[in-house]
C-alpha positions in Angstrom: -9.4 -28.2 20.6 -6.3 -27.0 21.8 -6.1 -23.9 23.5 -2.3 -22.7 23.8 -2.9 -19.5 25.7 -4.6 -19.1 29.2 -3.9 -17.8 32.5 -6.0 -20.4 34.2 -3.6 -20.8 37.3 -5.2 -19.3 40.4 -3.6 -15.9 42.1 -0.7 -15.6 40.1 -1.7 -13.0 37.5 -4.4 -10.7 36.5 -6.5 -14.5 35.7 -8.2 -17.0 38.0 -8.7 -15.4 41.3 -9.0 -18.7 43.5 -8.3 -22.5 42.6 -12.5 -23.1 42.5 -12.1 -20.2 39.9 -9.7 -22.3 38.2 -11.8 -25.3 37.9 -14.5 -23.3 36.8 -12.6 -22.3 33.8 -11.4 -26.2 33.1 -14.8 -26.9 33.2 -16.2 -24.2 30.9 -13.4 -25.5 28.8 -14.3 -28.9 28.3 -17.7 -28.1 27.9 -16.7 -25.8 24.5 -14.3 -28.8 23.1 -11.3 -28.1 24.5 -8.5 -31.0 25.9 -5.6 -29.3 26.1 -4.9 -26.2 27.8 -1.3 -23.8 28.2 -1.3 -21.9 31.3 0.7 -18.9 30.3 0.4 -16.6 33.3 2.4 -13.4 32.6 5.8 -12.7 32.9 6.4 -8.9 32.9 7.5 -6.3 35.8 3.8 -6.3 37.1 3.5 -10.3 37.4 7.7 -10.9 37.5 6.5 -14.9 37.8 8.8 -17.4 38.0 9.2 -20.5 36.3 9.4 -22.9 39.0 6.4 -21.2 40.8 4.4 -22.0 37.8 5.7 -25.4 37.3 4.6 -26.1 40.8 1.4 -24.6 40.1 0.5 -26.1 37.1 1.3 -29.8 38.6 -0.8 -29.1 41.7 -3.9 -27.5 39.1 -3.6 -30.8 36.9 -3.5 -33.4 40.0 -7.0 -31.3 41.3 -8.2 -31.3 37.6 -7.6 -35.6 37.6 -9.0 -36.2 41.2 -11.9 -34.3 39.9 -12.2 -36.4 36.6 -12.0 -33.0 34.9 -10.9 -34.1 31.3 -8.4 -31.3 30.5 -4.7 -31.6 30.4 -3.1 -28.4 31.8 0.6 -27.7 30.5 3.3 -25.6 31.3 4.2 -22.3 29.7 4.2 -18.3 30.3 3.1 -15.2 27.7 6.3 -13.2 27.9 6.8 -9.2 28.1 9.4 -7.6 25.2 11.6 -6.7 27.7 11.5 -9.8 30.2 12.6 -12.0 27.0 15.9 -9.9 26.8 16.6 -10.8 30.7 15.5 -13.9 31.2 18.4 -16.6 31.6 18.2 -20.0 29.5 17.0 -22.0 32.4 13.7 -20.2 32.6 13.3 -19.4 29.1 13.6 -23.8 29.1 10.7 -23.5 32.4 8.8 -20.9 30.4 8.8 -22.8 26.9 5.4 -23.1 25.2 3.3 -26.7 26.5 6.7 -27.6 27.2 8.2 -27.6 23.8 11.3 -25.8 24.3 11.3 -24.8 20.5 7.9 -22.3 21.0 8.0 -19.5 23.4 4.7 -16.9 23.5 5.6 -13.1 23.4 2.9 -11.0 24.1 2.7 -8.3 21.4 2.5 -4.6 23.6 -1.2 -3.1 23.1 0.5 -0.3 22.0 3.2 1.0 20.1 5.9 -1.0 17.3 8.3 -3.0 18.9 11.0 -1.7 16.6 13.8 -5.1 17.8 10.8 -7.1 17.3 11.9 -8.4 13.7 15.7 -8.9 14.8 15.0 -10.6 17.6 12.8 -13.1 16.2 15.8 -13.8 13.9 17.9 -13.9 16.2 16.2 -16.3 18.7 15.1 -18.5 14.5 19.0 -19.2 15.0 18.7 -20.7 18.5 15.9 -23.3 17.2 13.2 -21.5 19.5 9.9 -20.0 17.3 8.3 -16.6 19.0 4.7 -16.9 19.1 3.5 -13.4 18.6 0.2 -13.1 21.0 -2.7 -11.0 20.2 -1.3 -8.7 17.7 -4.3 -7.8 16.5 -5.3 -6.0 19.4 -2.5 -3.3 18.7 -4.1 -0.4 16.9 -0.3 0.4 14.7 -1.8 -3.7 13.4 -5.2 -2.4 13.2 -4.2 0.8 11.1 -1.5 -1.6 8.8 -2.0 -5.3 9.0 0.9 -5.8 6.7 3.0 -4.5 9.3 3.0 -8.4 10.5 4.1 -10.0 7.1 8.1 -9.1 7.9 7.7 -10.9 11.1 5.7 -14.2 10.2 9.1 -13.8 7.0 11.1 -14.1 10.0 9.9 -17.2 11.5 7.1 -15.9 14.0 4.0 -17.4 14.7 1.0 -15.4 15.4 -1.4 -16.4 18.2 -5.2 -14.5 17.7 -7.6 -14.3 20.6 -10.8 -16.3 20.4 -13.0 -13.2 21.6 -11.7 -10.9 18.9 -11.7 -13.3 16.1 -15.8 -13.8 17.0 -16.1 -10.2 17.4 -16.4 -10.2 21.3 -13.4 -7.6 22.0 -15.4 -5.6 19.0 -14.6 -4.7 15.3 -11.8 -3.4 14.7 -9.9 -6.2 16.4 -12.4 -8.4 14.9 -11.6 -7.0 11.0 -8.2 -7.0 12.0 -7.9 -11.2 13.0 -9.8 -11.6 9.8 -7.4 -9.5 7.2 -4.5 -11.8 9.2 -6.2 -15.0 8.8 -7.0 -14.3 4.8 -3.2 -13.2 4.7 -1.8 -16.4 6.2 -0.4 -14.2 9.1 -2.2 -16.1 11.6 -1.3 -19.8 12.9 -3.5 -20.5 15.8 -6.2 -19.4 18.0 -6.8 -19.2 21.7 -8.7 -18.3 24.6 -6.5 -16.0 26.4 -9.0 -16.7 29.0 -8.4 -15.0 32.4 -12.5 -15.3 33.9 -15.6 -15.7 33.3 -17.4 -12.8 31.2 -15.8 -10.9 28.4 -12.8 -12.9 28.1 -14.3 -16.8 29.2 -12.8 -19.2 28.0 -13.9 -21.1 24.7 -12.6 -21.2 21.4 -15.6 -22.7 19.8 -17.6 -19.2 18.6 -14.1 -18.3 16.9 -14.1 -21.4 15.4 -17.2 -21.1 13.9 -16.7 -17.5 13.2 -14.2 -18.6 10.6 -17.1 -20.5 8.4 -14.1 -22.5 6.9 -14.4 -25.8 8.7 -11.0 -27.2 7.4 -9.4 -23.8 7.6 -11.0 -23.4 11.6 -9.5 -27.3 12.7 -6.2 -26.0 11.7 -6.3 -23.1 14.1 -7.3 -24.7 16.9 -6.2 -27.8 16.6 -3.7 -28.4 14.2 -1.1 -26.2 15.1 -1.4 -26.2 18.6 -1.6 -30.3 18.4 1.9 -30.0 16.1 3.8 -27.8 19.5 2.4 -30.0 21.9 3.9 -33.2 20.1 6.9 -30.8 19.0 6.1 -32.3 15.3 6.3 -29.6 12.0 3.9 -27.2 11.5 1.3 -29.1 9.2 0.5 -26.3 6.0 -2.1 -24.2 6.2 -5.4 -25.8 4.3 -6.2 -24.3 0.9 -9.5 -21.7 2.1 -12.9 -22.8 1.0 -13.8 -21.7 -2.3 -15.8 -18.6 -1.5 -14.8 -17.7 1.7 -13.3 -14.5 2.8 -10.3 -16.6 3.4 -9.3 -17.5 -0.4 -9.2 -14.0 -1.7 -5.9 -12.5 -2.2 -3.0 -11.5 0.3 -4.7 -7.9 1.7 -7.7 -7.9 -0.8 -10.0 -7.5 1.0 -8.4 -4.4 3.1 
Protein backbone atom coordinates (compact mmCIF):
# COMPACT_ATOMS: atom_id res chain seq x y z
CA UNK A 1 0.00 0.00 0.00
CA UNK A 2 0.64 3.47 -0.42
CA UNK A 3 -0.04 5.78 2.23
CA UNK A 4 0.00 9.55 0.78
CA UNK A 5 -0.72 11.31 4.07
CA UNK A 6 1.38 11.13 7.38
CA UNK A 7 3.11 13.33 9.62
CA UNK A 8 5.66 10.79 10.49
CA UNK A 9 8.64 13.45 10.71
CA UNK A 10 9.76 13.76 14.30
CA UNK A 11 9.11 17.34 16.27
CA UNK A 12 7.83 19.27 13.54
CA UNK A 13 4.05 19.07 14.01
CA UNK A 14 1.38 17.84 16.25
CA UNK A 15 2.97 13.93 14.90
CA UNK A 16 6.01 11.91 15.85
CA UNK A 17 7.34 13.36 19.04
CA UNK A 18 11.06 11.92 18.72
CA UNK A 19 12.97 10.24 15.71
CA UNK A 20 12.60 6.57 17.76
CA UNK A 21 8.84 7.67 17.51
CA UNK A 22 9.33 7.98 13.94
CA UNK A 23 10.66 4.62 13.43
CA UNK A 24 8.18 3.18 15.42
CA UNK A 25 5.61 4.41 12.99
CA UNK A 26 7.73 3.12 9.79
CA UNK A 27 7.76 0.02 11.44
CA UNK A 28 4.05 -0.36 12.30
CA UNK A 29 3.79 0.65 8.72
CA UNK A 30 5.47 -2.10 7.08
CA UNK A 31 4.10 -4.46 9.31
CA UNK A 32 0.22 -3.41 7.93
CA UNK A 33 1.49 -3.51 3.99
CA UNK A 34 2.62 -0.33 3.50
CA UNK A 35 5.90 0.79 1.10
CA UNK A 36 5.49 4.10 0.51
CA UNK A 37 4.86 6.72 2.75
CA UNK A 38 4.16 11.02 2.27
CA UNK A 39 5.29 12.91 5.13
CA UNK A 40 2.85 15.80 5.05
CA UNK A 41 3.62 17.70 8.29
CA UNK A 42 1.36 20.76 8.48
CA UNK A 43 1.63 23.88 7.04
CA UNK A 44 -0.72 26.44 8.80
CA UNK A 45 -0.08 29.51 11.31
CA UNK A 46 0.32 26.87 14.22
CA UNK A 47 3.07 24.66 12.35
CA UNK A 48 4.24 27.74 9.69
CA UNK A 49 6.91 24.71 8.36
CA UNK A 50 8.97 25.27 5.71
CA UNK A 51 9.82 23.48 2.82
CA UNK A 52 13.37 23.10 3.06
CA UNK A 53 13.13 22.15 6.73
CA UNK A 54 11.05 19.27 5.67
CA UNK A 55 13.15 18.38 2.77
CA UNK A 56 16.02 18.17 5.15
CA UNK A 57 13.99 16.11 7.40
CA UNK A 58 12.61 13.79 5.31
CA UNK A 59 16.20 12.89 3.75
CA UNK A 60 17.75 12.53 7.16
CA UNK A 61 14.33 10.13 8.26
CA UNK A 62 14.80 7.94 4.98
CA UNK A 63 18.90 7.58 5.33
CA UNK A 64 17.90 6.30 9.33
CA UNK A 65 14.93 4.24 7.80
CA UNK A 66 17.78 2.44 5.08
CA UNK A 67 20.60 2.03 7.76
CA UNK A 68 17.96 0.32 9.70
CA UNK A 69 16.80 -1.94 6.76
CA UNK A 70 13.41 -0.43 7.44
CA UNK A 71 11.63 -1.23 4.07
CA UNK A 72 9.61 2.01 3.62
CA UNK A 73 10.29 4.79 1.35
CA UNK A 74 9.57 8.16 2.97
CA UNK A 75 8.73 11.11 0.46
CA UNK A 76 8.33 14.61 0.46
CA UNK A 77 5.21 16.66 0.81
CA UNK A 78 3.06 18.91 3.40
CA UNK A 79 -1.02 18.98 4.13
CA UNK A 80 -1.66 22.61 3.41
CA UNK A 81 -4.07 25.17 5.53
CA UNK A 82 -6.81 27.28 3.07
CA UNK A 83 -5.15 30.20 3.84
CA UNK A 84 -1.33 29.22 3.75
CA UNK A 85 -2.08 28.02 -0.12
CA UNK A 86 -3.06 31.64 -0.97
CA UNK A 87 0.54 32.91 0.46
CA UNK A 88 2.71 30.49 -0.33
CA UNK A 89 5.25 31.46 -3.20
CA UNK A 90 5.84 28.92 -6.22
CA UNK A 91 9.08 27.71 -4.88
CA UNK A 92 7.54 26.16 -1.81
CA UNK A 93 4.35 25.23 -3.30
CA UNK A 94 7.21 23.14 -5.81
CA UNK A 95 8.99 21.96 -2.04
CA UNK A 96 5.55 21.28 -0.70
CA UNK A 97 4.17 19.26 -3.87
CA UNK A 98 2.60 15.86 -3.06
CA UNK A 99 5.58 12.66 -3.03
CA UNK A 100 7.14 15.14 -5.07
CA UNK A 101 4.87 15.27 -8.02
CA UNK A 102 4.61 18.87 -8.55
CA UNK A 103 1.06 18.33 -10.28
CA UNK A 104 -0.65 17.05 -6.58
CA UNK A 105 -0.68 19.37 -3.66
CA UNK A 106 -2.88 18.14 -0.30
CA UNK A 107 -5.23 20.77 1.25
CA UNK A 108 -6.48 19.95 4.37
CA UNK A 109 -10.30 20.43 4.33
CA UNK A 110 -11.06 22.93 7.81
CA UNK A 111 -12.94 20.62 10.49
CA UNK A 112 -15.31 23.12 10.37
CA UNK A 113 -17.14 25.44 8.41
CA UNK A 114 -17.51 25.70 4.05
CA UNK A 115 -14.71 27.07 2.47
CA UNK A 116 -16.74 29.16 0.27
CA UNK A 117 -13.28 30.02 -2.51
CA UNK A 118 -12.79 26.39 -2.11
CA UNK A 119 -14.50 25.57 -5.69
CA UNK A 120 -12.67 28.63 -7.49
CA UNK A 121 -9.59 27.97 -6.33
CA UNK A 122 -9.40 24.52 -7.28
CA UNK A 123 -10.23 25.85 -10.79
CA UNK A 124 -8.07 28.07 -10.69
CA UNK A 125 -4.93 26.18 -9.52
CA UNK A 126 -6.83 22.94 -12.59
CA UNK A 127 -5.41 25.81 -14.97
CA UNK A 128 -1.82 25.86 -13.48
CA UNK A 129 -1.64 21.81 -14.08
CA UNK A 130 -1.47 21.24 -10.17
CA UNK A 131 -4.56 18.77 -8.69
CA UNK A 132 -5.78 19.82 -4.84
CA UNK A 133 -6.16 16.86 -2.94
CA UNK A 134 -8.91 17.60 -0.62
CA UNK A 135 -7.90 15.84 2.95
CA UNK A 136 -10.31 14.40 5.34
CA UNK A 137 -13.40 16.06 4.26
CA UNK A 138 -15.40 13.70 5.76
CA UNK A 139 -14.50 14.69 9.06
CA UNK A 140 -16.30 18.24 8.50
CA UNK A 141 -19.85 17.98 9.93
CA UNK A 142 -21.37 20.73 6.84
CA UNK A 143 -19.94 17.01 4.72
CA UNK A 144 -21.43 14.92 7.28
CA UNK A 145 -24.90 16.85 7.17
CA UNK A 146 -24.61 17.03 2.91
CA UNK A 147 -22.26 14.75 1.27
CA UNK A 148 -23.16 16.07 -2.07
CA UNK A 149 -21.74 19.24 -0.96
CA UNK A 150 -18.30 17.51 -2.42
CA UNK A 151 -19.59 16.53 -6.00
CA UNK A 152 -18.95 20.46 -7.32
CA UNK A 153 -15.46 20.14 -6.12
CA UNK A 154 -14.32 16.48 -7.40
CA UNK A 155 -16.39 18.53 -11.03
CA UNK A 156 -13.68 20.76 -10.57
CA UNK A 157 -10.75 18.65 -10.70
CA UNK A 158 -10.21 17.82 -6.83
CA UNK A 159 -9.17 14.70 -5.45
CA UNK A 160 -10.43 13.60 -2.19
CA UNK A 161 -8.08 11.96 0.41
CA UNK A 162 -10.27 9.81 3.29
CA UNK A 163 -8.60 8.80 6.59
CA UNK A 164 -8.06 5.17 7.22
CA UNK A 165 -9.49 5.38 10.93
CA UNK A 166 -12.82 6.91 9.79
CA UNK A 167 -13.32 4.78 6.82
CA UNK A 168 -12.94 1.53 9.44
CA UNK A 169 -15.04 3.39 11.87
CA UNK A 170 -12.16 4.21 14.39
CA UNK A 171 -12.82 8.16 14.47
CA UNK A 172 -16.70 6.78 14.96
CA UNK A 173 -19.95 6.83 12.76
CA UNK A 174 -20.77 9.57 11.52
CA UNK A 175 -17.40 10.02 9.80
CA UNK A 176 -17.49 6.44 9.17
CA UNK A 177 -21.11 6.76 7.14
CA UNK A 178 -19.92 9.75 5.75
CA UNK A 179 -16.41 8.03 3.90
CA UNK A 180 -18.83 5.42 2.84
CA UNK A 181 -21.75 7.69 1.04
CA UNK A 182 -18.26 9.39 -0.73
CA UNK A 183 -16.76 6.23 -1.73
CA UNK A 184 -20.38 4.73 -3.26
CA UNK A 185 -20.54 8.39 -4.91
CA UNK A 186 -17.05 8.18 -6.58
CA UNK A 187 -16.12 11.34 -4.41
CA UNK A 188 -13.35 9.56 -3.00
CA UNK A 189 -9.84 8.66 -4.75
CA UNK A 190 -7.57 7.38 -2.12
CA UNK A 191 -7.02 6.51 1.41
CA UNK A 192 -4.53 7.21 4.09
CA UNK A 193 -3.23 6.99 7.39
CA UNK A 194 -3.06 10.44 8.46
CA UNK A 195 -1.03 8.86 11.15
CA UNK A 196 0.48 11.26 13.79
CA UNK A 197 1.17 8.23 16.87
CA UNK A 198 0.46 5.32 18.07
CA UNK A 199 -3.30 4.86 19.53
CA UNK A 200 -6.31 6.35 17.90
CA UNK A 201 -4.80 7.58 14.90
CA UNK A 202 -1.70 4.66 14.24
CA UNK A 203 -0.82 4.26 11.33
CA UNK A 204 -2.19 1.41 9.00
CA UNK A 205 -4.41 1.48 6.18
CA UNK A 206 -5.11 -2.25 6.17
CA UNK A 207 -8.60 -2.26 8.48
CA UNK A 208 -9.89 0.44 5.93
CA UNK A 209 -8.97 -1.61 3.34
CA UNK A 210 -10.76 -4.39 4.42
CA UNK A 211 -13.58 -2.24 5.68
CA UNK A 212 -14.42 -1.61 2.02
CA UNK A 213 -15.27 -5.56 1.38
CA UNK A 214 -14.63 -4.65 -2.36
CA UNK A 215 -11.17 -6.12 -2.88
CA UNK A 216 -10.70 -4.54 -6.48
CA UNK A 217 -12.49 -1.36 -5.45
CA UNK A 218 -10.06 -1.26 -1.84
CA UNK A 219 -6.44 -1.81 -4.20
CA UNK A 220 -7.50 1.24 -6.02
CA UNK A 221 -7.62 3.36 -2.93
CA UNK A 222 -4.61 2.47 -1.48
CA UNK A 223 -2.70 1.66 -4.01
CA UNK A 224 -3.68 2.63 -7.34
CA UNK A 225 -4.05 6.13 -7.04
CA UNK A 226 -1.46 6.93 -4.76
CA UNK A 227 1.01 4.55 -7.02
CA UNK A 228 -0.30 6.84 -10.26
CA UNK A 229 1.07 10.41 -8.16
CA UNK A 230 4.07 8.83 -7.09
CA UNK A 231 5.04 7.89 -10.79
CA UNK A 232 3.18 11.16 -11.88
CA UNK A 233 1.23 8.73 -14.44
CA UNK A 234 -2.90 9.35 -15.10
CA UNK A 235 -5.26 8.51 -12.69
CA UNK A 236 -6.14 4.86 -13.58
CA UNK A 237 -10.47 4.70 -13.53
CA UNK A 238 -12.15 3.78 -10.70
CA UNK A 239 -13.06 -0.15 -10.81
CA UNK A 240 -16.63 -1.00 -11.61
CA UNK A 241 -17.99 -1.93 -7.46
CA UNK A 242 -18.62 -5.51 -6.79
CA UNK A 243 -21.94 -6.58 -7.59
CA UNK A 244 -23.64 -6.34 -4.25
CA UNK A 245 -21.76 -4.15 -2.44
CA UNK A 246 -22.70 -0.89 -0.89
CA UNK A 247 -20.47 0.53 -3.43
CA UNK A 248 -22.48 -0.26 -6.78
CA UNK A 249 -25.72 1.31 -5.75
CA UNK A 250 -26.53 4.54 -7.12
CA UNK A 251 -24.86 8.12 -6.75
CA UNK A 252 -26.45 9.13 -2.98
CA UNK A 253 -28.77 6.01 -2.73
CA UNK A 254 -28.05 4.86 -0.10
CA UNK A 255 -28.21 8.46 1.98
Amino acid sequence: MVDLHSHILPGIDDGARSLEESVEIAIAATRDGTTVMAATPHVRDDFPTAGTTMEQLVRELDGILREKRIPLKVLGGAEIALPQLQTLSDEELRLFSLAGNPRYLLVEFPYFGWPLSLEAEIRNYERRGITLVLAHPERNPEVQFDPTSIAPLVAAGALVQLTAASVDGRLGRHNKRTAHKLIAAECAHLIASDAHWPGLRRVGMSSAAAAVRDPGLANWLVQEVPTAIVQNVPIPERPIARPGSSFSLSRWSHR
